[in-house]
C-alpha positions, 0 to 999 in steps of 0.5 A: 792326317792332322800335322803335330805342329809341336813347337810351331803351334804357339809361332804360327798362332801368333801370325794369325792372331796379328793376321787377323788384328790386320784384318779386322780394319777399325772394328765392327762399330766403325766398319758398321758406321762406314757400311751404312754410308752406303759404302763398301769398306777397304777390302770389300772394294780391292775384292771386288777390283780384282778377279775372285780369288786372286788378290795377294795382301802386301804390308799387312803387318804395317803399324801392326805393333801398334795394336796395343797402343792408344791409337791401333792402326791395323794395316796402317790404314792402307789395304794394298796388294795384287792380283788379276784385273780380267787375267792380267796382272795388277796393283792397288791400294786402298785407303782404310777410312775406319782407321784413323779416317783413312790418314796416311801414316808414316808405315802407310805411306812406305806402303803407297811409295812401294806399290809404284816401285813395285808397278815400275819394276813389273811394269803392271797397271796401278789402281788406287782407291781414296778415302781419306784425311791426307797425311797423320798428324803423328807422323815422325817423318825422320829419315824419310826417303822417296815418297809415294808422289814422287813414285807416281810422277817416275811412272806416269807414261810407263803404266796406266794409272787410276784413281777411285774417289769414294770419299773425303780425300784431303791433301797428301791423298787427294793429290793421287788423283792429278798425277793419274791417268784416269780418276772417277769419283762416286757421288759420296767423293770429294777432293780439296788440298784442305778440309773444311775445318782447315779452310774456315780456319786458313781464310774464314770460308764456311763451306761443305766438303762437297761445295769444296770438292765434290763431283760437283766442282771437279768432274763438271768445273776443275776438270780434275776427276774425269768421270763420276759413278753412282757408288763405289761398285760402279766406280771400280766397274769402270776402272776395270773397263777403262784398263781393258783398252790399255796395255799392261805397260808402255813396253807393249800394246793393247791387244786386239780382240776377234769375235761378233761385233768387230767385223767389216760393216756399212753405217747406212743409219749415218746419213740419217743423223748428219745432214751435209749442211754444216749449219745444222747439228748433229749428235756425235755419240750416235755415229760414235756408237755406230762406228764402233764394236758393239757396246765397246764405247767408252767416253772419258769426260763427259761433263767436261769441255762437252763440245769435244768427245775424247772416248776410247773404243774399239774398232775392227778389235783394235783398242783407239783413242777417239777425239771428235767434235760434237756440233750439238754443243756450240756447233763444236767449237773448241774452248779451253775446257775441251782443248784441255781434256783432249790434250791430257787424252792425247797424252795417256793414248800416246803413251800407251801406243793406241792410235787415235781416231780425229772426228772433226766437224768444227769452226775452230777454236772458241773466239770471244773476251771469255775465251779470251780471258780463260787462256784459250790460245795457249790451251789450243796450242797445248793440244796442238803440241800434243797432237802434232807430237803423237808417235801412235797412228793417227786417223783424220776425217773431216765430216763437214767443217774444219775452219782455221786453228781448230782444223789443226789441232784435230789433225788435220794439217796435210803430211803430219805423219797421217796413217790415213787423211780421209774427207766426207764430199760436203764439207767447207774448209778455210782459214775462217767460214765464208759468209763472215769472213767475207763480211770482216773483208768487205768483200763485193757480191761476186767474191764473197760468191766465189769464196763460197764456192771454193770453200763447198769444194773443199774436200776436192780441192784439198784431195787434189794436192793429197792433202787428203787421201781419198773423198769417202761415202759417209757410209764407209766411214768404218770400213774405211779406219778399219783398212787404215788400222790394217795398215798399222800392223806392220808397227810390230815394236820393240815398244818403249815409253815415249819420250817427249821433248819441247816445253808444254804450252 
């Protein structure tokens, strides 16, 4: 039976009437352009974000009276809402670049800084998707008051944050990205404090937006976008899959998953991939691969200080953060680029109480006048802090080689507040590699030999002083965190954000 709406029906149809001005976005001309870019449109990608039918819109109404107006901004040009990301609670915005190019206006931006009061006072994950020109050259900003950078910056280490880059972001925007946890740019991305036409002007540079900005420039140079997509469907995949390792919030931890794939097992392939001569190289991501749960590595940084891997996984269902050498990439040495992205990693694990796994097989930290030049002391120290000040269990294993400071800061140091110290047989330690070291020294014949020597016998001689816990078979490698992951269990909480203090390097 129909329900005589009376009076109501004039009311009720002007809510749809606006309702639908809102969703409308820039039109069908503008949203036909936009599709032909081979991009999805605002709502299209927060649809696909979260889990069918489960988003709720906040903010639509935002700007709404400027519909009859010279310059209409549906939504004001920012899609915001929440819903649910593989069940669990979540918020996101995305920016609308069919209206008025995606700029922030002044409702706009109240939108944006009232997600992050929402994400802080539910304590739920926060997504956003950037596709636009910074901040409205209309905008009154009379009276303002906090803003959405200042609520990024309250919440970063209370509840996992990520940014999608699918298009031009420009200055106010662009800087959602450093001050979250984790930003993937698609191939149509492109990041820059100020456009091209603003730069040609300001200090007569003729650049394109993606000479600028593009994946180009931050996900293999700057280090600024983390991981790089195909396109937007891609990108939001990858954002679901990164959150599916974190808790909702610094309040819990991750859950730990049952099934097939995360039992007990030995890795008899590993002695075919690591030869015991730390001379010869190996490929990491193929013991990482073994190591973990079936199909659950993910690597954050791929293209960025490639002689490290910082990847989370799971291991016996546990959600870990993995920080490992890759002596295929200048024998594993750690450069700036590579102490750099471990130490933001360090920092996002920490927060969120995943443990960390240490995979060293390194000569140390990069020498040379280029590293030199590009702060290399004061990044490995960065990462340094930030191993030694993790809260979270910490795993070491020393595959084959661990030399000077770079054995440090992959946590190496004895009574560092290890859940578990573990060594391969084979492997060489010191403050520098023997055959050089003694070189520098102008050692004779007979102690150059016997350096060698105590250097081969490291792990025994370390394991001897319970610097290590115990010499492990290669092949035990995943059993062996596994029984140190159990271990972990008793770390039943109350959980809270951590709070670090000290100055970073």
């Amino acid at each position: 039976m129909t329900a005589d709406l009376g009076r109501w029906q004039g009311i009720l149809g002007e809510l749809e009437r606006r309702r639908a001005f809102a969703q409308a976005m820039g039109g069908e001309e503008r949203l036909q352009k936009h599709r032909g870019s081979g991009k999805l449109n605002a709502r299209q990608r927060i649809e696909l974000l979260f889990d069918p039918g489960t988003f709720v819109e906040i903010g639509a109404f935002a700007a709404g009276l400027t519909e009859g107006g010279d310059h209409p901004a549906p939504a004001d040009g920012l899609v915001a809402g929440f819903g649910l990301i593989d069940g669990q609670p979540a918020l996101a915005g995305a920016e609308d670049f069919t209206v008025q190019a995606g700029s922030i206006g002044d409702a706009g931006s109240d939108k944006r800084y009232r997600l992050t009061e929402l994400a802080a006072q539910e304590r739920v994950p926060l997504v956003f998707m950037l596709e636009g020109a910074g901040h409205r050259l209309t905008n009154t900003h009379a009276g303002r008051g906090p803003n959405d950078l200042q609520g990024l910056a309250d919440l970063s280490g209370k509840v996992p944050m990520v940014c999608l880059v699918m298009g031009p972001s420009a200055g106010h925007g662009a800087l959602t990205a450093p001050l979250s946890d984790f930003v993937v740019m698609t191939e149509a991305g492109s990041l820059f404090t100020a456009g091209p036409p603003l730069v040609k002007a300001a200090i007569g540079e003729t650049v394109t937006k993606e000479q600028l900005g593009g994946p180009q420039v931050h996900v293999a140079v700057s280090g600024v976008a983390h991981n790089l997509a195909a396109d937007d469907a891609a990108a939001i995949a990858m954002a679901r899959q990164y959150l599916s390792y974190f808790p909702l919030n610094a309040w819990a931890t991750p859950a730990r998953l049952e099934g097939s794939g995360t039992e007990p097992r030995r890795l008899e392939e590993i002695l075919t991939i690591i030869d015991p001569d730390p001379r010869i190289p190996f490929a990491m991501r193929q013991v990482l691969e073994l190591l973990v749960d079936d199909g659950s590595l993910f690597e954050v940084q791929p293209q960025f200080g490639a002689s490290l891997i910082a990847a989370l996984g799971r291991i016996g269902g546990h959600s870990v953060a993995i920080v490992a050498n890759d002596p295929s990439v200048r024998a594993g040495a750690i450069d700036s680029d590579a102490a750099d992205k471990a130490a933001h990693f360090l920092d996002v694990a920490g927060a969120f109480h995943l443990p960390v796994v240490f995979l060293t097989d390194t000569p140390g930290v990069m020498p040379g006048t280029a590293a030199e030049k590009s702060g290399v002391l004061r990044h490995a120290a960065r990462m340094f802090a930030a191993q030694h000040r993790l809260k979270v269990p910490k795993l070491h294993v020393t595959l084959r080689k661990a030399f000077g400071f770079g054995s440090s800061i992959m946590a190496m140091n004895p009574f560092d507040n290890q859940t578990v110290s573990l060594a391969f047989p084979a492997i060489s330690l010191g403050a520098m590699p023997a055959a050089s070291g003694a070189a520098a020294a102008k050692l004779d014949a007979a102690a150059r030999a016997k350096a060698e020597a105590e250097q081969a016998g490291g792990a025994y001689h370390i394991a001897d002083k319970m610097g290590f816990d115990d010499v492990i078979d290669p092949r035990d490698l995943r059993n062996a965190l596994i029984r140190g992951l159990a271990l972990t269990d008793g770390r039943t909480g109350p959980f809270e954000p951590v709070r670090t203090g000290g100055i970073t390097p």
